[in-house]
C-alpha positions in Angstrom: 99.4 105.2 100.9 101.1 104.9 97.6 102.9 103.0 95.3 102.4 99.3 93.5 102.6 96.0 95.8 102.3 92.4 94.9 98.8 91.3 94.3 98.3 88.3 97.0 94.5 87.9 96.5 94.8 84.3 96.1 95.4 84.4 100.2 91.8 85.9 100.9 88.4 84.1 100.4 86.1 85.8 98.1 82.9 87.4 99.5 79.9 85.4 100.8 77.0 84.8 98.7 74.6 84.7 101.7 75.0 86.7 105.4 75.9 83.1 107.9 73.4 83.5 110.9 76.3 83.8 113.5 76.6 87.2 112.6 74.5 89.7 114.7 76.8 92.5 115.5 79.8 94.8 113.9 82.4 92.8 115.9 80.7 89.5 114.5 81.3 91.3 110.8 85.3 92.1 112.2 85.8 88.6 113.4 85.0 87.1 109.8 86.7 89.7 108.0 90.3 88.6 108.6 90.3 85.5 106.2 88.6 87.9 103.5 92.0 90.0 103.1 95.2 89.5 102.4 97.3 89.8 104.9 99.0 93.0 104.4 96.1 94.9 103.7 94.0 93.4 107.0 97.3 95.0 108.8 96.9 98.5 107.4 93.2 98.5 107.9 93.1 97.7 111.4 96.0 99.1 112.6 96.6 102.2 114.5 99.6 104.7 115.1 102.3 104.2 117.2 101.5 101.8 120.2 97.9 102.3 119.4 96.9 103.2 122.6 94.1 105.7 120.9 93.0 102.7 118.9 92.1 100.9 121.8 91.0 103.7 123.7 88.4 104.9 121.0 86.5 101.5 122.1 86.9 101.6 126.0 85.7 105.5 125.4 82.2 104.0 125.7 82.4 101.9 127.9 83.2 104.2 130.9 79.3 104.9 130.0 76.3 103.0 131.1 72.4 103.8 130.3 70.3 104.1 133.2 66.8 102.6 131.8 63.5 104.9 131.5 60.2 102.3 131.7 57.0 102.9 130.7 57.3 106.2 128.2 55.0 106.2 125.6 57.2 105.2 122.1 53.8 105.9 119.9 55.6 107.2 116.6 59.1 106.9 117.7 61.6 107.9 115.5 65.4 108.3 114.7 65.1 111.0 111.7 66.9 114.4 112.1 67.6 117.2 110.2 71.1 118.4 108.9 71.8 121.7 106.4 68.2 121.2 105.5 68.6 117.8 104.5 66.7 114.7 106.0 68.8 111.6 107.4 66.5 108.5 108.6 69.4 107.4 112.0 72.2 109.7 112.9 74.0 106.8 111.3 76.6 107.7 107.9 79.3 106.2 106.5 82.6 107.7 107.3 84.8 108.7 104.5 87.0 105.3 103.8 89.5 105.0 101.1 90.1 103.0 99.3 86.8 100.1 99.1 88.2 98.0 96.5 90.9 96.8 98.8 87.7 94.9 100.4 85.7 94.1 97.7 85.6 94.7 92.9 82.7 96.8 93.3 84.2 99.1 96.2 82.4 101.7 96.7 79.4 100.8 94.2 78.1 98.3 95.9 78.7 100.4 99.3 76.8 103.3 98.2 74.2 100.4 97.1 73.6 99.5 100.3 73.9 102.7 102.1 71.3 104.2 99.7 69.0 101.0 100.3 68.7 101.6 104.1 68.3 105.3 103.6 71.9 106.4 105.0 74.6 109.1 104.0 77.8 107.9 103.1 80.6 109.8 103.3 82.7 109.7 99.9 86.5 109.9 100.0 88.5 111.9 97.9 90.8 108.8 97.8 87.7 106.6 96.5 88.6 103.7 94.6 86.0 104.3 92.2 85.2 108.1 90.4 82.9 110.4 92.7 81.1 110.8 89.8 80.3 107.5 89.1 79.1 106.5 93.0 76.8 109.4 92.4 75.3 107.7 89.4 75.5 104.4 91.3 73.3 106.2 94.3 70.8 107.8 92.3 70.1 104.2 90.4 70.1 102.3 92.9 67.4 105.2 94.5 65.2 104.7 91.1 65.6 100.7 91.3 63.7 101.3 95.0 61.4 103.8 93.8 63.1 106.0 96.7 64.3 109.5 97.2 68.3 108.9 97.1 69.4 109.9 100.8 71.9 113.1 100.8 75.2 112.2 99.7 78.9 114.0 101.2 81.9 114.3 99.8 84.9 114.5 101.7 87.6 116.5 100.7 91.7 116.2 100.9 93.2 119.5 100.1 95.9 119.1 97.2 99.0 120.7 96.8 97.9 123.0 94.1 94.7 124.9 95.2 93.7 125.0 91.4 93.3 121.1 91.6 91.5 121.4 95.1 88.9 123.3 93.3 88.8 121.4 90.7 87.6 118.6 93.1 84.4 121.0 94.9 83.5 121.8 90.9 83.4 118.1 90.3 81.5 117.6 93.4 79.0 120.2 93.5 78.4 118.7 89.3 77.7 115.4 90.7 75.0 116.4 93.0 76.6 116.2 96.2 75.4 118.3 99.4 77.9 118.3 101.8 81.5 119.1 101.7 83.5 116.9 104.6 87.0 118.8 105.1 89.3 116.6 106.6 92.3 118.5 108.2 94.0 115.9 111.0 95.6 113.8 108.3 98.0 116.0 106.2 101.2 114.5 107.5 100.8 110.8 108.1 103.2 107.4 108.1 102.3 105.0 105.5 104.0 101.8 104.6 101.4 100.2 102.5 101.7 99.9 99.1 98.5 99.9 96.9 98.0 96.5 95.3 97.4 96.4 91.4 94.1 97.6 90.3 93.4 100.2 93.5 94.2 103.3 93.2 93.0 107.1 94.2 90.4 107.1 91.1 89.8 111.0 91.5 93.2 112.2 91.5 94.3 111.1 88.2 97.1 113.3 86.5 97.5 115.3 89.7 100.8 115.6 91.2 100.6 114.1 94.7 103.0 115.0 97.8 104.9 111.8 100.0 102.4 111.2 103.0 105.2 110.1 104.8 106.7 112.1 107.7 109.8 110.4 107.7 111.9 110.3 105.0 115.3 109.1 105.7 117.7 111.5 105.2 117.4 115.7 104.9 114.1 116.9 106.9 112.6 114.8 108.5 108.6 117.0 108.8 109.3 120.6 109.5 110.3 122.1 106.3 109.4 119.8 104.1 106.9 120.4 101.1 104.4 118.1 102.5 104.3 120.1 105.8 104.7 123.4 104.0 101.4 122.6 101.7 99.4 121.4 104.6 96.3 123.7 104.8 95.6 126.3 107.5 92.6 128.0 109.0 93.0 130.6 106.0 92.4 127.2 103.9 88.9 126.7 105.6 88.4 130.4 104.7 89.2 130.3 100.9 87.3 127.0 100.6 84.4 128.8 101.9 84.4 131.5 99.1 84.7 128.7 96.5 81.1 126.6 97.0 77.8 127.3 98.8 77.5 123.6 99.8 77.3 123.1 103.8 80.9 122.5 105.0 82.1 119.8 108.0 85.6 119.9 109.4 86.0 116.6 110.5 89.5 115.8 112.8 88.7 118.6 115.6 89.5 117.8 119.3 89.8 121.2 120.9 87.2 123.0 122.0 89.3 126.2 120.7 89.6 124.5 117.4 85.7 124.3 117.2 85.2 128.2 118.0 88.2 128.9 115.1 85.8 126.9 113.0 82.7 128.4 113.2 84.6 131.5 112.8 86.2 130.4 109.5 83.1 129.9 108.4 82.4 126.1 108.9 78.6 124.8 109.1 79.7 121.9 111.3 82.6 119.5 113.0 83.4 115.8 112.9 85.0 114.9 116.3 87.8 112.9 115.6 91.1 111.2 116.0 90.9 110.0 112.4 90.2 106.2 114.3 93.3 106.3 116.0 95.4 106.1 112.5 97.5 109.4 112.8 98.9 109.7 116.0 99.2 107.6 118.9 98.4 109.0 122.5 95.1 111.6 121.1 92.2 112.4 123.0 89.3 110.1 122.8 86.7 112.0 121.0 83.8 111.3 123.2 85.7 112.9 126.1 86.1 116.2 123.9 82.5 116.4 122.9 81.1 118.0 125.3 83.5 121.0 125.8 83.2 121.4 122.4 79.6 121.4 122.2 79.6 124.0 124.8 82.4 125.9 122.9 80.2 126.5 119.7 76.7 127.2 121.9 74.5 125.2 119.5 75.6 127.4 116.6 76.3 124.3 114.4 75.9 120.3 114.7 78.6 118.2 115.8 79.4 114.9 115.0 81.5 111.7 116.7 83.9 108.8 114.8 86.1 106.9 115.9 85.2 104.0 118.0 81.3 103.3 117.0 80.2 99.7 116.7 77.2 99.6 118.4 73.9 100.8 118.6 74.5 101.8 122.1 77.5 103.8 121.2 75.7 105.8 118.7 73.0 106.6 121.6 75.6 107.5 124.2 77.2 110.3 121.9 74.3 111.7 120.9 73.4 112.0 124.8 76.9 113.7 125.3 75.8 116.4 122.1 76.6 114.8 119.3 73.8 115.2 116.5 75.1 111.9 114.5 77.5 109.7 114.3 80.0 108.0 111.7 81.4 104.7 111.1 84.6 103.6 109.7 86.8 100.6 109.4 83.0 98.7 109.8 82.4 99.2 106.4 85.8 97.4 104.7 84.7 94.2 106.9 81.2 94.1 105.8 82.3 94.8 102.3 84.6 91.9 102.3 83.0 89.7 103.9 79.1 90.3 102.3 79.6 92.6 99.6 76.6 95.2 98.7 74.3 93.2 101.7 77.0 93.2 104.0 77.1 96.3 104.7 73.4 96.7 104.3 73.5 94.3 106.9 75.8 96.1 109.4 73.9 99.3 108.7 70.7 97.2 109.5 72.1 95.9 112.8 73.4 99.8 114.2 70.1 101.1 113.4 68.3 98.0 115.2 70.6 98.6 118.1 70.3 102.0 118.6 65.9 101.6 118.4 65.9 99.0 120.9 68.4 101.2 123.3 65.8 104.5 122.8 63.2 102.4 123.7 64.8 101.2 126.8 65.9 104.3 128.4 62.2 106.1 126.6 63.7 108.1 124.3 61.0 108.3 120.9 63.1 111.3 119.4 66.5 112.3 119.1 65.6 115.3 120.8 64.2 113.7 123.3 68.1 112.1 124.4 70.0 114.0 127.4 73.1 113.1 129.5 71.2 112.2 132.1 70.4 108.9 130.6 74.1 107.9 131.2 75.7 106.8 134.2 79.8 107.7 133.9 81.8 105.2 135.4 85.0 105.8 137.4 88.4 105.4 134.8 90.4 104.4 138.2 
């Protein structure tokens, strides 16, 4: 999304000083956020491609699941840490990269990074942050100090640009801020987008770089093949020149197939974000959750996989890990708690997933990650 619109703030209440009591789950955060945006922008953030079948089916993907209860397992020093590229994570729980905070909220993705750091969770930075990667970095590692607290790893997700030079240029800055992770997103190179940035939001990282029409339909002439926005989308020889420019860990995040997943690990990816980019893209996608476990079989365990699209509950999060999923992301949850509780919102919602999920492990006797298999689930028939 691109351009200049009309700044109709005056249409959205501001953020709430305190968290009202009524609100005790993700969809309790969604239900509020509504009358915290203007209306245009609550559009683009909760809408989906096309008919939006996907959007709706990335919810009803869980619910073809139900847990089957484990009683009486010893929970003595449960826990929901793991281990990624070396680096510890308290819940299989990170923010998803979300352009774009400061649609929801002044501090965009300061006060999100805030929170995130606060309840020891990854986020996910975009390349089309709101706010300089350098200077959430700077907000992470204070806010870390403030709490006398080792500042939980930090990702940065990347967009390839037109020009490879300016790519780079991104991973440089990256790697000199002190993030870990590289997120490569490749399922949203050729996109519609009708909404128009209102003042004061824009893509704070790509300043003075030229940037290609995510549209794929421009009236008149080509309509997507042949046109420079198609012609610059990467390719798997991307993945493999990105991995000769950084030693940090790199995630592909957008992969459905299983063949995809094998192409990445041969390109020389370190792990895969199973995704249909939260149904935003293109109507009629697999679900994730019903890819997941072809695809975990397709890489053997040679590197983690991770599930979006869909998550707003604790349960959710358990059900993907039980399918092979190591962790889990969540999306358009963040802009609702933003705007609707600022910094505490969304420690709040990260509070309330990580709640969720313990109280679900302890019900079907799970005390580790490890310690979650498919056989906790009972699949229910989709006739």
């Amino acid at each position: 999304m691109s351009g200049t619109g009309a700044d109709d703030t005056q249409t959205a209440l501001p953020p709430l000083t305190a968290i009202p009591n009524d609100i005790r789950s993700l969809p309790d955060y969604e239900r509020r956020a509504e009358a915290h945006f203007p209306p245009a922008t609550w559009r683009h953030i909760q809408s989906g491609a096309g008919p939006e079948t996907s959007l709706a089916a990335n919810r009803a993907q869980f619910d073809r699941y139900r847990l089957v209860p484990r009683m009486l397992a010893d929970m003595r020093g449960a826990t929901t840490e793991l281990e990624m590229f070396g680096l510890r994570h308290a819940a299989p729980v990170l923010l998803a990269p979300v352009a774009y905070h400061r649609l929801a909220h002044p501090h965009g993705e300061l006060a999100a990074v805030s929170a995130a750091t606060a309840l020891d969770t990854t986020m996910v930075v975009s390349t089309l942050s709101s706010i300089p990667l350098e200077d959430i970095a700077a907000a992470a590692r204070a806010a870390a100090t403030e709490l006398r607290m080792q500042a939980p790893p930090l990702w940065f997700q990347l967009y390839f640009q037109s020009d490879r030079g300016y790519t780079a240029e991104l991973v440089n800055r990256a790697e000199a801020a002190g993030y870990q992770v590289l997120v490569f997103t490749v399922d949203a190179s050729v996109k519609r987008s009708e909404f128009a940035l209102p003042r004061g939001v824009e893509a704070a990282n790509l300043q003075g770089m030229p940037r290609l029409s995510q549209n794929a339909d421009v009236a008149g002439g080509k309509i997507v093949f042949g046109t420079a926005l198609l012609d610059a989308a990467p390719t798997w020889e991307s993945l493999a020149w990105l991995r000769s420019q950084t030693r940090l860990p790199i995630v592909v995040k957008g992969l459905l197939s299983p063949e995809d997943a094998r192409l990445a690990l041969e390109h020389g990816a370190d792990g895969i974000i199973v995704s249909n980019h939260g149904g935003r893209v293109l109507d009629g996608l697999a679900c994730p959750l019903d890819m997941l476990p072809a695809m975990v079989d397709a890489v053997e365990d040679k590197l983690p996989l991770l599930l979006d699209s869909g998550v707003r509950h604790g349960t959710d999060v358990l059900k993907a890990l039980a399918l092979g999923a190591r962790a889990t992301l969540v999306g358009r949850p963040q802009l609702h708690a933003l705007a609707v509780g600022g910094m505490q919102g969304i420690a709040h919602m990260l509070h309330i997933l990580r709640a969720e999920l313990e109280l679900a492990m302890s019900h079907v006797g799970c005390a580790s990650l490890a310690a979650i298999e498919k056989s906790i689930l009972l699949e229910q028939s989709r006739g």
